[in-house]
DRENDO-1510 file (C-alpha; in Angstrom, 1 decimal, always signed):
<recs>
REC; n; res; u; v; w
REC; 1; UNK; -0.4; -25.4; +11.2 .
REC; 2; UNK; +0.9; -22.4; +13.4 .
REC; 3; UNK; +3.6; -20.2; +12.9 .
REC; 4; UNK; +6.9; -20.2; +14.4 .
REC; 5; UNK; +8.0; -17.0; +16.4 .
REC; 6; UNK; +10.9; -16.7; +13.5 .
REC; 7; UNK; +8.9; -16.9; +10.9 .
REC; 8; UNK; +6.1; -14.3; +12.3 .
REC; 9; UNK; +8.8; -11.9; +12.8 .
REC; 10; UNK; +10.2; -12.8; +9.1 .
REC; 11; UNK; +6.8; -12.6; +7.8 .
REC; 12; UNK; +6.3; -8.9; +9.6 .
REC; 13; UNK; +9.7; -7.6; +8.4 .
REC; 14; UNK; +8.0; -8.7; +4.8 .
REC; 15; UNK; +4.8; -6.9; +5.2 .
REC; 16; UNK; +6.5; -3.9; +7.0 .
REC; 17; UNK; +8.4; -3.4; +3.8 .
REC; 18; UNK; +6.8; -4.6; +0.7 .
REC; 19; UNK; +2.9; -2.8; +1.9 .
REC; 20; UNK; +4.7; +0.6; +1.5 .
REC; 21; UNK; +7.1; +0.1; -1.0 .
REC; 22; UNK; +5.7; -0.1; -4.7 .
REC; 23; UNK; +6.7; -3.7; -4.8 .
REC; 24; UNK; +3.5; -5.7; -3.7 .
REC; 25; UNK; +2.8; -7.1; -0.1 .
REC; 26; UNK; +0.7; -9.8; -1.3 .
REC; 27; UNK; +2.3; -10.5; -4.0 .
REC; 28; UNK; +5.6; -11.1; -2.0 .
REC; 29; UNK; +3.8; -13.1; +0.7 .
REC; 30; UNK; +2.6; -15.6; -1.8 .
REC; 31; UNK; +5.9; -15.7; -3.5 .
REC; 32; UNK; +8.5; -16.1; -0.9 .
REC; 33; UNK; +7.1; -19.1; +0.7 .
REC; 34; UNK; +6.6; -20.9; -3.1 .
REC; 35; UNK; +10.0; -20.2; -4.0 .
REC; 36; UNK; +11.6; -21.1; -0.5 .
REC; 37; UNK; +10.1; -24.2; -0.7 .
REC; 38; UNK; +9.0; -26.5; +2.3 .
REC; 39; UNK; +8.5; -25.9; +5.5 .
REC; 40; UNK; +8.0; -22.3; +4.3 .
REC; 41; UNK; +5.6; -23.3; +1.1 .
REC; 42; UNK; +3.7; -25.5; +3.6 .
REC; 43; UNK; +3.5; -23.2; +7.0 .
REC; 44; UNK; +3.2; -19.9; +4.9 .
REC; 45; UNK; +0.4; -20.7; +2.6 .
REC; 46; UNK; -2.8; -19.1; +2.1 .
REC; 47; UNK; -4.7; -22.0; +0.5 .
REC; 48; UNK; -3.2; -25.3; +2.7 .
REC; 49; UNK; -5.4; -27.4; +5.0 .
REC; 50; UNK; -5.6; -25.2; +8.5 .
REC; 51; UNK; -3.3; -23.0; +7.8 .
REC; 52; UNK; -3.4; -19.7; +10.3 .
REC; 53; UNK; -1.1; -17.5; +7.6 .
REC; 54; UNK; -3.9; -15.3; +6.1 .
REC; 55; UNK; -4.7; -14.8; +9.7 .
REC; 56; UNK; -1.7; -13.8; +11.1 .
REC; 57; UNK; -1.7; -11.1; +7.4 .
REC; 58; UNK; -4.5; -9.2; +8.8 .
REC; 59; UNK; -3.2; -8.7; +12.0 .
REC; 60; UNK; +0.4; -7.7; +10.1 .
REC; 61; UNK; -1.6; -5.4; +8.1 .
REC; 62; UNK; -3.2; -3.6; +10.6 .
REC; 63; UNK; +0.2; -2.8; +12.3 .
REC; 64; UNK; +1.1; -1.9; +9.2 .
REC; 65; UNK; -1.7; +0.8; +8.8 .
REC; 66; UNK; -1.2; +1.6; +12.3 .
REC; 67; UNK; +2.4; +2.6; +11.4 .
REC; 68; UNK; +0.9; +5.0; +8.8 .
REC; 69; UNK; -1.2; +6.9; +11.2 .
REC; 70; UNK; +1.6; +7.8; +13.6 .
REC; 71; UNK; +4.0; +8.8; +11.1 .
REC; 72; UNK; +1.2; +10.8; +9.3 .
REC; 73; UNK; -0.3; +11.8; +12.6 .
REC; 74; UNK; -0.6; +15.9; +12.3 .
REC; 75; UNK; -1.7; +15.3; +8.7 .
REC; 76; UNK; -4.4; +13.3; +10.0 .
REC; 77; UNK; -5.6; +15.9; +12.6 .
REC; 78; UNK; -6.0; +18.1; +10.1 .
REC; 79; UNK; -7.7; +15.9; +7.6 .
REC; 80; UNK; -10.3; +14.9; +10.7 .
REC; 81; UNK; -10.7; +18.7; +11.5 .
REC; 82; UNK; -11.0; +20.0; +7.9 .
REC; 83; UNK; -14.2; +16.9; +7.5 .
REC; 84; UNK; -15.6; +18.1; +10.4 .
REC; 85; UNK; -15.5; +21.5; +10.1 .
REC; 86; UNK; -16.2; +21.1; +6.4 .
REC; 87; UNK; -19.6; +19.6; +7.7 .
REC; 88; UNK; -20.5; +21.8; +9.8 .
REC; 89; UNK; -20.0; +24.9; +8.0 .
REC; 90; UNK; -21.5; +23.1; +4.7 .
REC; 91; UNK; -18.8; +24.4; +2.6 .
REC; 92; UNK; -15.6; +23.2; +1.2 .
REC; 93; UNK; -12.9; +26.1; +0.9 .
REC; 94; UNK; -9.7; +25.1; +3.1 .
REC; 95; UNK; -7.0; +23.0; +1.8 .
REC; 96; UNK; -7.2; +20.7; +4.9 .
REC; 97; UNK; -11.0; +20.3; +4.1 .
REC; 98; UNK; -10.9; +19.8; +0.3 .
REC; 99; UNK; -8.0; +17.2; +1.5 .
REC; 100; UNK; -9.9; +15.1; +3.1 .
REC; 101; UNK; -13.0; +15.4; +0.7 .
REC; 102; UNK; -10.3; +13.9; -1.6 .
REC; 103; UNK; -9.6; +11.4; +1.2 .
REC; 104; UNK; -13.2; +10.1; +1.2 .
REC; 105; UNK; -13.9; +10.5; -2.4 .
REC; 106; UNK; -10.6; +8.1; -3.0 .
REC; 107; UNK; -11.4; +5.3; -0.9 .
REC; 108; UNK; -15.1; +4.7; -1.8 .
REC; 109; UNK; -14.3; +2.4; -5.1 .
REC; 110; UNK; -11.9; +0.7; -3.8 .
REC; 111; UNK; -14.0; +0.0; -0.6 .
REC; 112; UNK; -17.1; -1.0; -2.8 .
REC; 113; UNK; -14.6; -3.5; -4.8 .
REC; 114; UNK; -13.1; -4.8; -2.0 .
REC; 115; UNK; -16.4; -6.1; -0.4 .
REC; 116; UNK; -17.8; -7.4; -4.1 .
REC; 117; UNK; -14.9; -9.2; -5.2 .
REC; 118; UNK; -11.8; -9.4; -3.3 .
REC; 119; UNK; -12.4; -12.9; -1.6 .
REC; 120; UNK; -12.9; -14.2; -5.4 .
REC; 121; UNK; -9.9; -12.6; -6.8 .
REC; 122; UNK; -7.7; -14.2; -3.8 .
REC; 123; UNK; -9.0; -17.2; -3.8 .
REC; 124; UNK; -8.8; -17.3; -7.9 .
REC; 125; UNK; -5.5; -15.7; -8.8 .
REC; 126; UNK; -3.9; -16.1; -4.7 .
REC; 127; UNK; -1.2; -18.6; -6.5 .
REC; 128; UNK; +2.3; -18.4; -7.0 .
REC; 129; UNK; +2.3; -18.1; -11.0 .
REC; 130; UNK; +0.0; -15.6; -11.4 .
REC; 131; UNK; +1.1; -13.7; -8.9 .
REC; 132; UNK; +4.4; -13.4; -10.7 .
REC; 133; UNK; +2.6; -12.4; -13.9 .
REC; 134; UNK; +1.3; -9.4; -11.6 .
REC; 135; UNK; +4.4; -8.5; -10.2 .
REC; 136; UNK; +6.0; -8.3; -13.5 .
REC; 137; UNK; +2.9; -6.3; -14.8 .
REC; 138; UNK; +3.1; -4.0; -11.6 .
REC; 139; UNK; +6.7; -3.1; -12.8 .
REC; 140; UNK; +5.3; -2.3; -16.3 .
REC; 141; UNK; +2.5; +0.0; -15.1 .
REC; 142; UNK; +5.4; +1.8; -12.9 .
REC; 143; UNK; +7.8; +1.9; -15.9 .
REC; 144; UNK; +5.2; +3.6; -18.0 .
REC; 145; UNK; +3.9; +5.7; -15.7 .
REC; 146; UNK; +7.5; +7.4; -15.4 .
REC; 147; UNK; +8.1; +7.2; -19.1 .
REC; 148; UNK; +5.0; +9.0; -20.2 .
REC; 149; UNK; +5.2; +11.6; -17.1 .
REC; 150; UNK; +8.7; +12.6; -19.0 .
REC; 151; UNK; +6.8; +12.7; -22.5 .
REC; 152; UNK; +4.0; +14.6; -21.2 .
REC; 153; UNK; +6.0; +17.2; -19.7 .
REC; 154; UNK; +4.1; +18.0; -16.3 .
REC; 155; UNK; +4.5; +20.1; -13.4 .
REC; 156; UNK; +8.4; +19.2; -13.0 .
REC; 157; UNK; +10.9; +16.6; -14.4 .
REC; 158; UNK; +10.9; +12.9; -13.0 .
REC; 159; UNK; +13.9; +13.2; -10.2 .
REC; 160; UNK; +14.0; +16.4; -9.0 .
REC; 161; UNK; +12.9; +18.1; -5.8 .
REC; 162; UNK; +10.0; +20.4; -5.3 .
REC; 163; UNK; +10.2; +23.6; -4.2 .
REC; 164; UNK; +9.8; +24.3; -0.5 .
REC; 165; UNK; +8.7; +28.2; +0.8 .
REC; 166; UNK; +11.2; +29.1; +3.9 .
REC; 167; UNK; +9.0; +29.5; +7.0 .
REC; 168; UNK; +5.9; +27.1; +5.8 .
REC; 169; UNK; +6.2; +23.5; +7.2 .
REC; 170; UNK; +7.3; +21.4; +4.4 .
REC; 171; UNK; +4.4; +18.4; +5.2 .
REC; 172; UNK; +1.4; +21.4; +5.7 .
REC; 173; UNK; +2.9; +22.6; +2.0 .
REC; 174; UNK; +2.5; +19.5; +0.1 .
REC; 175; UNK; -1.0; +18.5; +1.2 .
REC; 176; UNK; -2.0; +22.0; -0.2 .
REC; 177; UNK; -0.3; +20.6; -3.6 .
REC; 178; UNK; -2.3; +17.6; -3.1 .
REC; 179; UNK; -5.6; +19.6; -2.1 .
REC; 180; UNK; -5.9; +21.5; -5.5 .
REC; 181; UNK; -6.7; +18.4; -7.3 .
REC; 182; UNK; -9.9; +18.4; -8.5 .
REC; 183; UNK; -12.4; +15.8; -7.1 .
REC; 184; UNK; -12.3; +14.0; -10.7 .
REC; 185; UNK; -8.8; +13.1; -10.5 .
REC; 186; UNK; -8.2; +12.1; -6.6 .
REC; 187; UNK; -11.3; +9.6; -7.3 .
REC; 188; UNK; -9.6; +8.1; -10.2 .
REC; 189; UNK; -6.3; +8.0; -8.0 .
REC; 190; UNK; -7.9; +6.5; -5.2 .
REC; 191; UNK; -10.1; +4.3; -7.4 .
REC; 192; UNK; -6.2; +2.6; -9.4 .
REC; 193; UNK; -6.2; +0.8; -5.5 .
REC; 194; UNK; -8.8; -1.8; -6.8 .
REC; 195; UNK; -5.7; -2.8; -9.3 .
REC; 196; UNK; -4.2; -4.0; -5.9 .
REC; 197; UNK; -6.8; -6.9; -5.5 .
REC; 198; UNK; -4.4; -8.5; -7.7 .
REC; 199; UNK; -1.8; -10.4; -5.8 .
REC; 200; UNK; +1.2; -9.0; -7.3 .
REC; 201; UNK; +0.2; -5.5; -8.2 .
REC; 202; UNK; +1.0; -3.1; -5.8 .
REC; 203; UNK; -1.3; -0.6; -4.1 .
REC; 204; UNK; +1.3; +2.1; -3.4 .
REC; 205; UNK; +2.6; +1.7; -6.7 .
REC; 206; UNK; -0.6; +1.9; -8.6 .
REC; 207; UNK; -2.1; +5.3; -6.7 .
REC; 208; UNK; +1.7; +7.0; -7.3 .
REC; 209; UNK; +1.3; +6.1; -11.2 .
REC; 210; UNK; -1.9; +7.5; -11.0 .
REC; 211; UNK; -1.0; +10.4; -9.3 .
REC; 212; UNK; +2.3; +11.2; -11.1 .
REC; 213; UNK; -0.2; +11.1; -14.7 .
REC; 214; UNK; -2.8; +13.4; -12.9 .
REC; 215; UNK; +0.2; +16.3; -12.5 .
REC; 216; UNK; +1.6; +15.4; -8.6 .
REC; 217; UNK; +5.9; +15.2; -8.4 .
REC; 218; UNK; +6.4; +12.2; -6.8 .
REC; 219; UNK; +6.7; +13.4; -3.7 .
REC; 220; UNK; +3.2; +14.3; -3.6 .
REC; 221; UNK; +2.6; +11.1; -5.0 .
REC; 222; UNK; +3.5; +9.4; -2.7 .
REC; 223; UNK; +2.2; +11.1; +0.1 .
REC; 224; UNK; -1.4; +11.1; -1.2 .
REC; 225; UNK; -0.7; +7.7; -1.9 .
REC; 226; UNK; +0.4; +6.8; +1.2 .
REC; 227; UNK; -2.9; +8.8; +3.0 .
REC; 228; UNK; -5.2; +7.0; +0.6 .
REC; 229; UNK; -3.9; +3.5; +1.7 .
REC; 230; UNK; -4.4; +4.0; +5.4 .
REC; 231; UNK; -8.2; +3.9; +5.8 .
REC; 232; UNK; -8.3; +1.2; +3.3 .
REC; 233; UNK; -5.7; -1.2; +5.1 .
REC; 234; UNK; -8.0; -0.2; +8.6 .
REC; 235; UNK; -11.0; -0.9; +7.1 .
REC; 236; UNK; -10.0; -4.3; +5.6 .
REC; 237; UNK; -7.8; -5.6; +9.0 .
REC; 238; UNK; -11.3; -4.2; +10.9 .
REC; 239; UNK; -13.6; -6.5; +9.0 .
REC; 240; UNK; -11.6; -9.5; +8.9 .
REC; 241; UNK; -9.9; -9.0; +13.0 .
REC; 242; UNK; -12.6; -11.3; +14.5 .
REC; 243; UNK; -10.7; -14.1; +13.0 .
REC; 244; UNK; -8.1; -13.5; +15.0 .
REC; 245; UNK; -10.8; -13.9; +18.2 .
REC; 246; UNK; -11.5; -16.9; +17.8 .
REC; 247; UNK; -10.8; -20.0; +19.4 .
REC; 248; UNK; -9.1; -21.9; +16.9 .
REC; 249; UNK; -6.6; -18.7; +16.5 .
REC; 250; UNK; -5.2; -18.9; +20.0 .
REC; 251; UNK; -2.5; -20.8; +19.2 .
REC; 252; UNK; -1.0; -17.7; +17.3 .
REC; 253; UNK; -1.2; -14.8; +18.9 .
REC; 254; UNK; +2.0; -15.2; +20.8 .
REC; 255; UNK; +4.1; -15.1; +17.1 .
REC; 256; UNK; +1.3; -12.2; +16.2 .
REC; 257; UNK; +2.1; -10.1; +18.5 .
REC; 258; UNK; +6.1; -10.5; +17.7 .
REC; 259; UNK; +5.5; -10.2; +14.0 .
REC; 260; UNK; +2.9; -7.2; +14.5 .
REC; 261; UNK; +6.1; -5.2; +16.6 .
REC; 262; UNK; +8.8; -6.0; +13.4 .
REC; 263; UNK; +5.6; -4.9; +10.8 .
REC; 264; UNK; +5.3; -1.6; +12.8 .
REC; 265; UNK; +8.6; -1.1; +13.2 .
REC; 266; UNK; +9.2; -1.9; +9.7 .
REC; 267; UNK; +6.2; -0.2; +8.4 .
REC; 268; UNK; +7.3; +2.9; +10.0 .
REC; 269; UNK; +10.7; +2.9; +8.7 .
REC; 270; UNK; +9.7; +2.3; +5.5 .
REC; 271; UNK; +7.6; +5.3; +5.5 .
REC; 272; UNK; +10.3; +7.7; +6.6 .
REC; 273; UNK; +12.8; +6.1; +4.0 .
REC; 274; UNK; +10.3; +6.3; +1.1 .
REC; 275; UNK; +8.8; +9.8; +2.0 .
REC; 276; UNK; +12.6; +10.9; +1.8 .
REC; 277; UNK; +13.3; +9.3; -1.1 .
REC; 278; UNK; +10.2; +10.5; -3.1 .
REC; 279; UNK; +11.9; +13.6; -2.6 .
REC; 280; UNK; +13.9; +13.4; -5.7 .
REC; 281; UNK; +14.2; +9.8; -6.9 .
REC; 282; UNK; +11.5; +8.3; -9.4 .
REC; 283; UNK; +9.6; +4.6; -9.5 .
REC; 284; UNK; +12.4; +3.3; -11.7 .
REC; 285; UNK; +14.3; +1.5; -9.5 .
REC; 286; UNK; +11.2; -0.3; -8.5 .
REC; 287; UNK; +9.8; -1.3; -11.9 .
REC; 288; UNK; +13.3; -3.0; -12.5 .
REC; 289; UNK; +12.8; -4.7; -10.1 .
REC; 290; UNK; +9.3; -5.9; -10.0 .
REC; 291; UNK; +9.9; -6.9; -13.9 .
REC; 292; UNK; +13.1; -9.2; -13.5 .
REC; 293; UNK; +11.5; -10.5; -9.7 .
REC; 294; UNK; +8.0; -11.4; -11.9 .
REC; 295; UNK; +9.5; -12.7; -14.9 .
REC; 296; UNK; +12.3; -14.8; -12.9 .
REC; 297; UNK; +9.6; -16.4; -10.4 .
REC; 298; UNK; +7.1; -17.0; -13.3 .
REC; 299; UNK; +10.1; -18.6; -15.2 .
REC; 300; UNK; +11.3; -20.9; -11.5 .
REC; 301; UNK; +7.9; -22.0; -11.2 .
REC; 302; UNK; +6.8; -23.0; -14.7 .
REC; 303; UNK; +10.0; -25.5; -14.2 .
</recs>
């Protein structure tokens, strides 16, 4: 069964939001249609007879990650540049180079996990309940993340701003933050993403705790986070994009396309909000949320 132009664009708007936010994309996409109930359970499942929404998910993701590259656009000339020169010259001393050593370091367990196991995880645990159970758990590993960061002390207090030199562009400032981790702990950040092949925990979320326990504020957090998700998402929509060439897909690549424009748009403003936001503000909020969301879904749809 295809999907209708609204609920492309519904679907987008969905994807847009919940990829960046620490809330779970997946785990939303498999939970909104359940508790909506028919058509939406029916047209927007992942496991029914024909059904064209994992399909149209890839292509959704990959505006998504496409989102993330223009917003992050100058950090990503200089991560390119800094690997390049890096090679060339044999030697890692610039920020931008040790950056995106960190970069590539950080995405190769989750890419290795992807290919071993993420079609058996989906097709396992891609249901409504358990990816509930996740969602609730994803709001947990947030909670504890912030509570222990407080414990431990750290570089600075959960909630408030870092310090910005006058004259030195804010974005070029944090990655140097971000570039003095050593190659240990960006590898273990990048590596929490493999807790994301479980509908319901979130990727974002997962690499921030990480990073907020290996000594970033949250605004660094979230920025390495945010760098570390966008070769993964590429990657993935890459490998699965010739589904969207076949034959049998043609039928839904009008409501793609409309649903890729609100994930972009979306993805984009989410991005900006959250980068912002980051500034000052903790996970909190989020791991409310993502506990009473799991735990009321799990409760719905064990009635």
């Amino acid at each position: 069964m295809s999907l209708t132009y609204p609920e492309s664009i519904g679907v987008g708007l969905l994807q847009g939001v919940t990829e960046l936010f620490p809330v779970s994309s997946l785990g939303h996409s498999i939970l909104i249609p359940a508790l909506l109930g028919d058509p939406y359970k029916t047209d927007l499942s992942m496991t029914g007879d024909k059904s064209s929404y994992l399909t149209v998910l890839v292509g959704l993701h990959l505006a998504t990650a496409l989102a993330l590259v223009v917003f992050f656009r100058r950090d990503w000339v200089r991560v390119v540049r800094g690997l390049f020169s890096s090679i060339r010259e044999r030697r890692i001393e610039t920020s931008e180079q040790k950056l995106a050593w960190l970069l590539v370091m950080g995405t190769i367990p989750v890419g290795v996990a992807g290919l071993a196991a993420e079609k058996a995880l989906r097709a396992a645990l891609g249901k409504p309940l358990p990816a509930a159970v996740f969602l609730a758990l994803n709001g947990l590993v947030l909670l504890g993340a912030e509570r222990l960061k407080r414990g431990g002390g750290g570089r600075r207090r959960a909630g408030t701003a870092a310090a910005h030199t006058p004259g030195v562009d804010a974005d070029i400032e944090s990655d140097r933050r971000i570039a003095k981790l050593t190659f240990r702990q960006g590898t273990w950040i990048g590596a929490a993403q493999i807790l994301a092949l479980l509908p319901g925990i979130s990727r974002s979320g997962v690499t921030m705790s990480t990073g907020i326990l290996r000594g970033l504020n949250h605004e660094d957090a979230a920025r390495f986070s945010f760098l570390l998700a966008t070769p993964v998402i590429l990657a993935a929509s890459a490998l699965k994009l010739p589904e969207l060439l076949k034959p049998e897909s043609a039928g839904i690549r009008g409501p793609l396309v409309a649903g890729s424009i609100a994930a972009f748009v979306a993805g984009y403003v989410s991005v900006k909000f959250l980068t912002k936001y980051f500034e000052n503000r903790s996970l909190t909020p989020f791991a409310i949320y993502c506990m009473v969301a799991g735990v009321g879904s799990a409760i719905y749809l064990s009635m």
